[in-house]
C-alpha positions, 0 to 999 in steps of 0.5 A: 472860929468857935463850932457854936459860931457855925452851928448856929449860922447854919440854923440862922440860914435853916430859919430862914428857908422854913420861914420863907417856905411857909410863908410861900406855901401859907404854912403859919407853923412852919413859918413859926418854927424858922423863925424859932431857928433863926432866934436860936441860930442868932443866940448860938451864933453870939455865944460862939462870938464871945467865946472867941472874943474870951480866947482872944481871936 
């Protein structure tokens, strides 16, 4: 599994809380900025995929 696949499920998971707090706590930025983790976790997380996909795993 590519180390791009695994950062970027960690950011995923991190977006997730961010978002889940701010919406909780009424916080717009922090609920903005998980969800700008989560999109780039979901990117990282692709490109990861295709470079196993290349490698052939």
């Amino acid at each position: 599994m590519d180390k791009d696949r695994i950062e970027g499920s960690a950011k995923q998971a991190k977006g997730a809380v961010k978002e889940a707090t701010g919406k909780v706590l009424g916080d717009a930025k922090l609920q903005s900025e998980g969800k700008a983790d989560k999109a780039e976790g979901k990117i990282q997380n692709a490109v990861g995929g295709i470079k196993d996909t290349l490698r052939g795993k």
